[in-house]
C-alpha positions as CSV (number, residue, x, y, z in Angstrom):
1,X,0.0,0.0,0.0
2,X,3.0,2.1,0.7
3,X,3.9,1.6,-3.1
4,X,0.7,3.0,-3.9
5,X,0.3,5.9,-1.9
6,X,4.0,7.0,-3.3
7,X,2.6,6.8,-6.6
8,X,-0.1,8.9,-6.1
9,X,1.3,11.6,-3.9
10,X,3.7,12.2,-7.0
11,X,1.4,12.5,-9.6
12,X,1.6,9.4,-11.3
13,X,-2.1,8.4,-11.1
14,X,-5.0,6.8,-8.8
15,X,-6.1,3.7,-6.8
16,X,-8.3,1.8,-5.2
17,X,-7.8,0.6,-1.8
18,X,-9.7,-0.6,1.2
19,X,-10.9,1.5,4.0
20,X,-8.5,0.6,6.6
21,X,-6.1,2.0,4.8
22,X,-7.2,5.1,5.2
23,X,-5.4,5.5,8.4
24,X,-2.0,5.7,6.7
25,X,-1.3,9.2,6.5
26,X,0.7,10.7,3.2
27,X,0.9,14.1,2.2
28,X,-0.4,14.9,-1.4
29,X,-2.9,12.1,-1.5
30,X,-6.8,12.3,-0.7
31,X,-9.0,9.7,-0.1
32,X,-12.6,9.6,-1.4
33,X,-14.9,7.4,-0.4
34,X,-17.1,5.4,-3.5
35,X,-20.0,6.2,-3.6
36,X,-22.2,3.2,-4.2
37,X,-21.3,-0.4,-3.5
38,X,-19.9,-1.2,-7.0
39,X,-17.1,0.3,-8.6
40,X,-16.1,-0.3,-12.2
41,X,-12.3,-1.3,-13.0
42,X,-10.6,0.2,-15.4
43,X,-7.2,-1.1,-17.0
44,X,-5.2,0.5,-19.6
45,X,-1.9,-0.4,-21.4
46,X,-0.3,0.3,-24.8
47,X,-1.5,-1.3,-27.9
48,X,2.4,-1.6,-28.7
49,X,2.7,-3.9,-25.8
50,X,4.0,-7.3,-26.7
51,X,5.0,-8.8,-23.5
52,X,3.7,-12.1,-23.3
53,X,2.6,-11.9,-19.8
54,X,0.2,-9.4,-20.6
55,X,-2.6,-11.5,-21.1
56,X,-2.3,-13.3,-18.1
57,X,-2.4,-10.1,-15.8
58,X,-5.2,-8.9,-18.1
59,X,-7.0,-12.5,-16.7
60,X,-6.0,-11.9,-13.4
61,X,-7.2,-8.3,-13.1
62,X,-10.3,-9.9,-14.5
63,X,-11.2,-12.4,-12.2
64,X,-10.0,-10.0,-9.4
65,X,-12.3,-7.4,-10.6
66,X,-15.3,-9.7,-10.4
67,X,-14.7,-11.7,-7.5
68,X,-13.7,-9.2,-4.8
69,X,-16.3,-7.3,-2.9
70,X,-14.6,-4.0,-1.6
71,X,-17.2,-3.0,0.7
72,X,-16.3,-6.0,2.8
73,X,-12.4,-5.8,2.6
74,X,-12.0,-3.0,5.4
């Protein structure tokens, strides 16, 4: 979570992460609560991207996004 948080507080982008971990304390990030009980995940990666794994994190981010109910994670 640390990882993230340094991401965001320089500018780099957002995410998504449970409510307990609201309590960690970083300057140049806000939290906002969801409003709603779903959220929709978005993923987004270059078209030049031929990695091979890429597929298989695509599938994992998949199953991830359908499977985990956030509202119940902290």
């Amino acid at each position: 979570m640390q990882g993230l948080l340094g991401l965001v507080a320089a500018g780099i982008g957002v995410t998504r992460l449970t409510r307990s971990s609201h309590s960690l304390r970083r300057s140049g990030v806000v939290f906002v609560p969801l409003a709603g009980d779903t959220a929709r995940t978005v993923v987004a990666w270059s078209p030049e991207n031929g990695k091979p794994a890429l597929p298989g994190v695509l599938d994992i981010v998949t199953e991830l996004a359908a499977g985990t109910d956030l509202t119940e994670a902290g």
